[in-house]
N, C-alpha and C positions, 0 to 999 in steps of 0.2 A: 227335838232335843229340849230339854227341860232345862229351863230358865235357873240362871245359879241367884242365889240370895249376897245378899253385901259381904254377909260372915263368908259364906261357902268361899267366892272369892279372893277372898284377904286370906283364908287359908291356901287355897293354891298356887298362890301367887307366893307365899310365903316358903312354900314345899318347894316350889320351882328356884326361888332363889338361893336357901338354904342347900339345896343339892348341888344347884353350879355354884356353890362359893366353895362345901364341903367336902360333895361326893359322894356323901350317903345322905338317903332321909333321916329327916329330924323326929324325935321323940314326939311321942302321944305330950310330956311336960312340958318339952322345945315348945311346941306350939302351943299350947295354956299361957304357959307366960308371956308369948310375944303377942299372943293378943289381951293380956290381963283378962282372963276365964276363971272364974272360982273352982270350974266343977268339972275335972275332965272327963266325965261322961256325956258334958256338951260338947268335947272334941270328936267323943268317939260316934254320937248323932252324924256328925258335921261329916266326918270320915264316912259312915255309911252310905250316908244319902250321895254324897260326890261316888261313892263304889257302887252303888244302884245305877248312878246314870252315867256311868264310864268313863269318869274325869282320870280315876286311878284304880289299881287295884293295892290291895293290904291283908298281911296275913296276923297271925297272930303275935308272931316274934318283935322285935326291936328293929326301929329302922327298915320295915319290910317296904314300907310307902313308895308305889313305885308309880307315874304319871301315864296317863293312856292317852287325854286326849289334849290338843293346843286349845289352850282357852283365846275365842276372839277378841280382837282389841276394840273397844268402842271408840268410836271418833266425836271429838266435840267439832260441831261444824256450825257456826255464827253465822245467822241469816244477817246479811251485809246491807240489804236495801232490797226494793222492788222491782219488778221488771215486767213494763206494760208489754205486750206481746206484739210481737213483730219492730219495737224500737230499741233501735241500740243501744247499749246502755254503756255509758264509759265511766262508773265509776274508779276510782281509785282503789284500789287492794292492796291490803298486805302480803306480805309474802305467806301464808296460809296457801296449805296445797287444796282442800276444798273450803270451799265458802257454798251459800245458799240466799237464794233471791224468794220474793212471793210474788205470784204471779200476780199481774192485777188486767184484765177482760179474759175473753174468751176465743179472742183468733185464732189459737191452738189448741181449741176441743178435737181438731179430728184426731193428731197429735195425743188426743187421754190426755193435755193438760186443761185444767180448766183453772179459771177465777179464783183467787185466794189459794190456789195449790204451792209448794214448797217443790222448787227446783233446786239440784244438788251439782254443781260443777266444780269442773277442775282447774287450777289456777294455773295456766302453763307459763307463767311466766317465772 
């Protein structure tokens, strides 16, 4: 799937909200202005390129913009401290659902983790 750009984004994100607030899609103008755009033929780009890679489909008429696909959520996930392999580590955590360690030796190469690798966990508490 082909990676969305910042704009790409902030426009879908914008279609998706304007439609659950409205109930119809928002104008080719709707979206110029809300992203302050001189030129809305850089909307109409913006709109293609998401209807090339299946974000939405769009016809000619007013309001046709209709959503195809769920855009994923990125996670910020804060590397919290290190974690030498095989020693417990008890630090303290916030309530963040993942956090991230770096690894530091190699006792879990069989494991595929090695040295300086970034391990991604879940914070069950």
């Amino acid at each position: 799937m082909k990676t969305l750009t910042k704009k790409q984004k902030q426009i879908l994100d914008f279609i998706k909200d304007y439609i659950s607030e409205n109930g119809i899609s928002p104008t080719i103008e709707e979206i110029r202005k809300k992203l302050k755009l001189k030129a809305v033929s850089t909307i109409h780009e913006h709109l293609n390129n998401l209807k090339k890679s299946g974000y939405l489909s769009k016809d000619n008429s007013p309001r046709s913009i209709v959503l195809k696909k769920k855009i994923k959520t990125v996670l910020k996930i804060p590397i919290v401290g290190k974690l030498i392999a095989y020693q417990p580590n008890k630090q303290v955590l916030d309530s963040s659902t993942y956090f991230a360690l770096r690894v530091r030796g190699n006792h879990m190469s069989e494991e595929g983790i090695f040295d300086n690798d970034i391990v991604i966990l879940k914070n069950k508490t």
